[in-house]
N, C-alpha and C positions, 0 to 999 in steps of 0.2 A: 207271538212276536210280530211287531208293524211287520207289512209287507211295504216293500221301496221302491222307488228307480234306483239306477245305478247311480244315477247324476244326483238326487236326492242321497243317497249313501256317503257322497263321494261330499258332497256340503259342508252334510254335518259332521264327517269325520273328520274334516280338517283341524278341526279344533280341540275334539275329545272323541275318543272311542264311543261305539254305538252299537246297539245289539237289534238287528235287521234280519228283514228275510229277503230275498229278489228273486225273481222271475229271471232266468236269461238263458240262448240258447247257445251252445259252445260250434263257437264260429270255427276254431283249431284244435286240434289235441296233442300234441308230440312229445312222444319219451326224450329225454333227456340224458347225458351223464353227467354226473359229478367229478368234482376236481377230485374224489377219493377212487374213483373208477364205479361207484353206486348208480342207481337211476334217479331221476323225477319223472316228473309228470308237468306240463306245459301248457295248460288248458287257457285258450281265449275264450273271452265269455262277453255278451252285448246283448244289448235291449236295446229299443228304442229311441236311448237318452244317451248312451255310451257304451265304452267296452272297460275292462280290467284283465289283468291276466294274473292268472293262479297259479299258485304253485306248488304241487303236492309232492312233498319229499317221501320219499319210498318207507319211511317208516310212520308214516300217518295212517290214521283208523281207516280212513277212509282213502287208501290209496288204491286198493284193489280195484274196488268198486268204483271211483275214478279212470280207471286205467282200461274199464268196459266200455267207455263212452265213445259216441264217435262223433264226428264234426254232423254239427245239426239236431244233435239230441237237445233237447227242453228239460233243463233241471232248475230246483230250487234250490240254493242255497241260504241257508241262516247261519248265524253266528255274530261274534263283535268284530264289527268291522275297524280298522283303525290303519292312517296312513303312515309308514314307515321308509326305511332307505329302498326298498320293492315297487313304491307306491300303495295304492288302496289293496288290502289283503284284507280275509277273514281271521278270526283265529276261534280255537274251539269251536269248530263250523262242522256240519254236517249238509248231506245233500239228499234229492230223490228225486224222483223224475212227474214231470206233469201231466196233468191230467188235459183231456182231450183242449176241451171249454178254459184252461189255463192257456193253454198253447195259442190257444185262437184271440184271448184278450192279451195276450202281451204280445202276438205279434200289431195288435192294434194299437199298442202303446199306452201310457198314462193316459185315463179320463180324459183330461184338461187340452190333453192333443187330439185322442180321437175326437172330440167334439168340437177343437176349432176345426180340425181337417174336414168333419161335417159340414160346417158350416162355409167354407170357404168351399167347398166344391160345389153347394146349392149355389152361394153366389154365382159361382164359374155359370152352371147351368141357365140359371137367372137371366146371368147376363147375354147370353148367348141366344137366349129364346127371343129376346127384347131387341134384335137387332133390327134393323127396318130392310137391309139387302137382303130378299128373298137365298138368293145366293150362295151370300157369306154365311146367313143364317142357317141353312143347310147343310152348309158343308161341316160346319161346327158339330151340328146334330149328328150326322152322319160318323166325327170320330170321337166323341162321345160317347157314342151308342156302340162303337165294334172296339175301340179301344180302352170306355174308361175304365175298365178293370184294372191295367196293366198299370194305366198312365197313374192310379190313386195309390200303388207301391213301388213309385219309382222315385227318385229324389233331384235334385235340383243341379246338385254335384259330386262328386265322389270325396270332399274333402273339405270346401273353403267357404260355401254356405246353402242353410237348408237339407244339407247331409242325411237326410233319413228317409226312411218308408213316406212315402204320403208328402214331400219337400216339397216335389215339383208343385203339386196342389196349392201349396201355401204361395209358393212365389210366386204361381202365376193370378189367384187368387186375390194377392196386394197388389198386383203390377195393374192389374186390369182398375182396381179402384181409383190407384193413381193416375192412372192416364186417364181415366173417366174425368176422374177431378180438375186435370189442367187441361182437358180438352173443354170446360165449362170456361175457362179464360183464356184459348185461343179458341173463337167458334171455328173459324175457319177451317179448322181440323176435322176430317172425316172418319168419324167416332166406331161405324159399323167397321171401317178396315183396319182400326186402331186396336181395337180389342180383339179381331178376328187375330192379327200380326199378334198380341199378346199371348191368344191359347197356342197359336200353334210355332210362335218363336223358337221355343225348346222342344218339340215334339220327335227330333231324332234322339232327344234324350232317352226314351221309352226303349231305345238298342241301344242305346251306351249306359244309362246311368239306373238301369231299371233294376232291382231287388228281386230273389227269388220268390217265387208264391208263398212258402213257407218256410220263410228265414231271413235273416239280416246280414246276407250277404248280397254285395250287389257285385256279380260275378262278369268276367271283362268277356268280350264278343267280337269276334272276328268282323261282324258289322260295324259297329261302333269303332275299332281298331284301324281298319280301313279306309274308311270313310269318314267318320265324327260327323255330331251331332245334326249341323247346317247342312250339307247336303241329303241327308239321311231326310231330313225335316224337309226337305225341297222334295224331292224325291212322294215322300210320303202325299205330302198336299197337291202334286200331280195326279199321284194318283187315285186319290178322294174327287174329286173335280172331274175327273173322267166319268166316274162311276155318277158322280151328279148329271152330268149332263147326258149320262146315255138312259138316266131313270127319267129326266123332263127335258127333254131336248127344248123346249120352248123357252127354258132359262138362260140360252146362252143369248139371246136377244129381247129381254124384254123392255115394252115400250116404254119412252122417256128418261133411260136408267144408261149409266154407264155400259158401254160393252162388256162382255164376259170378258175377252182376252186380255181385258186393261185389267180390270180385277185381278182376276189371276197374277199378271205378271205385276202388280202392285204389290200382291200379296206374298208373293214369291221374294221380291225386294226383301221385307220387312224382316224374313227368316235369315237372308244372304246377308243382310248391312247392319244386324244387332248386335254385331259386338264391336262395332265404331270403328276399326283399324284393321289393317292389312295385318299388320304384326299379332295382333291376337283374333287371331283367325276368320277376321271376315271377308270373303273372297269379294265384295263389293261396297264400297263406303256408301251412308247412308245422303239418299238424293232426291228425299221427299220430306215434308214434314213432320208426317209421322213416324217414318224410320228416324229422324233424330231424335224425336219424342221418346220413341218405345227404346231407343238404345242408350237415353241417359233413363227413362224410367228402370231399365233392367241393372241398371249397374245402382241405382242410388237402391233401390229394394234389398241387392248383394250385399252391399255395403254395410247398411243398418242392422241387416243379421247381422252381420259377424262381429259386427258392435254389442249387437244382444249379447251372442254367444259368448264373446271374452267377456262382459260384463258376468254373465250365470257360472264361467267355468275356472276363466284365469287366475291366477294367484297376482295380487296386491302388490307391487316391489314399492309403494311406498304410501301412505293415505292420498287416496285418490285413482291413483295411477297405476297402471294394470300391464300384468306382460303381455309383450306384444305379442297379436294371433295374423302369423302368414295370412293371403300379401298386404294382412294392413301397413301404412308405412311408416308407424314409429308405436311408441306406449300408447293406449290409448286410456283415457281421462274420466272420469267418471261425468256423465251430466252435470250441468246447473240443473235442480229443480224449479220449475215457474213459479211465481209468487201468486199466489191466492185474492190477495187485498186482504183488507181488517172485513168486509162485509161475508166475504166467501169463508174464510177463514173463524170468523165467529158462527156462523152458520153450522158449521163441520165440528165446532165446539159443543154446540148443543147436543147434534143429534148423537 
């Protein structure tokens, strides 16, 4: 039996029943009663790409053995999948539990992600080694090196884009290319604190919005609760900075180059003024050029997700036009595709 994503399941069932296997870890488990006074069984189940929730009625083969499971276990299930008045359900489904090397590539998610997530965090690295401020470029290295573990299964957001293990990677990832790309049509723009502002814009994310080492819960923190993301992020880049300058103290003045405290407190801006308004939580409007840069770069990257996203998940209310996915602000549309020409387009014919 193919083995799936959940979101791949969930696709091709919309239109006809499908006989799958998936990988997922049961994020919930809870007994239930029936309207007869009977039990069920309540199980949340997610990978990488989504969740579904199951429902084992107390007289299924497999309810016992369901009813052992506990939040965090790695099981398989197979069966025909097919969407119903429940949503996405199995039927004729059995289950078992994974094996070690299973666990470990589904928490990595489908191929096709762990390999962009590869690739978009060498970029991150890439770009970070290539910066010309001795500085910035340090400091970068410095939370890389003691954070990236955390920072490559933490996600972007809890909900509205980049939602998953490895997110924040991908967004930060794009953001930095974009800004790379329109800081080539304002040169004026100083590129090393532009992309520096880019990795570490979100990095109080890593206490708010970060994923368990092994599972797909991303579990709420008295840190992150408190505090959120921007000052957490303030906070942190303080104290990386310390720790740079007490390892070369000769960095905080070197010749012909901006000062250290200007840096800093530039850089500091760039975390405080990213979310563009007082009202969605930024304790300081943006008052540089690159803070307005990086805070229309960070919101147009949010944006186009979540366009992906309704585009791969929403259901169609009419050709073309898709239900609306919070906080977009109305249906969204399906693209115009670009025109080819008769030359590109014959071209594309042949081969």
């Amino acid at each position: 039996m193919e083995l799936l994503s959940l979101r791949q399941i969930r696709q091709a069932a919309s239109d006809t029943p499908i006989a799958a296997a998936v990988h997922v870890q049961v994020e919930r488990a809870q007994l239930k009663p029936t309207k007869s006074g009977s039990e069920f069984l309540e199980l949340k189940l997610t990978d990488a790409t989504d969740h579904v929730v199951l429902r084992v009625w107390g007289d299924a083969p497999a309810f016992a053995q369901a009813r052992a499971l506990g939040a965090g276990a790695f099981i398989e299930v197979q069966g025909d999948w097919a969407t119903s008045t429940y949503g996405l359900e199995p039927r004729q489904w059995s289950l078992r539990g994974l094996e070690a090397e299973e666990r470990m590539a589904l928490l990595g998610g489908p191929e096709d992600l762990r390999v962009k997530q590869a690739r978009d965090y060498a970029n991150i690295v890439g770009l970070i080694d290539g910066l010309t401020d001795p500085r910035l470029r340090g400091l970068g290295r410095l939370f890389l090196e003691e954070h990236g573990e955390r920072f490559r299964r933490t996600g972007a957001a809890r909900e509205y884009h980049h939602a998953r293990r490895g997110g924040l990677v991908e967004h930060v990832a794009q953001m930095m290319r974009a800004a790379v790309a329109l800081a080539r049509v304002y040169p004026d723009i100083n590129v090393d604190l532009l992309v520096s502002g880019v990795l570490f814009h979100d990095c109080g994310k890593l206490w708010e919005n970060c994923y368990e080492r092994e599972g797909f819960t991303m579990p709420y923190s008295e840190h992150g609760e408190l505090m959120g993301h921007i000052p957490l992020g303030i906070e942190l880049v303080n104290r990386l900075w310390r720790r740079l300058l007490e390892v070369d103290p000769s960095a905080a003045a070197p010749e012909a180059m901006p000062p250290a405290e200007s840096v800093r407190l530039h850089l500091l801006h760039l975390i405080g003024a990213h979310h563009g308004e007082h009202q969605f939580g930024s304790p300081v409007l943006p008052r540089t050029p690159e803070a307005i840069l990086l805070h229309h770069v960070d919101n147009i990257d949010a944006k186009l997700e979540m366009l992906a996203e309704t585009y791969a998940t929403a259901p169609l209310l009419a050709p073309q036009v898709f239900e609306r996915r919070r906080p977009m602000p109305g249906n969204p549309v399906r693209p115009l595709p670009g025109y080819a020409g008769p030359a590109e387009a014959g071209a594309a014919e042949e081969s």
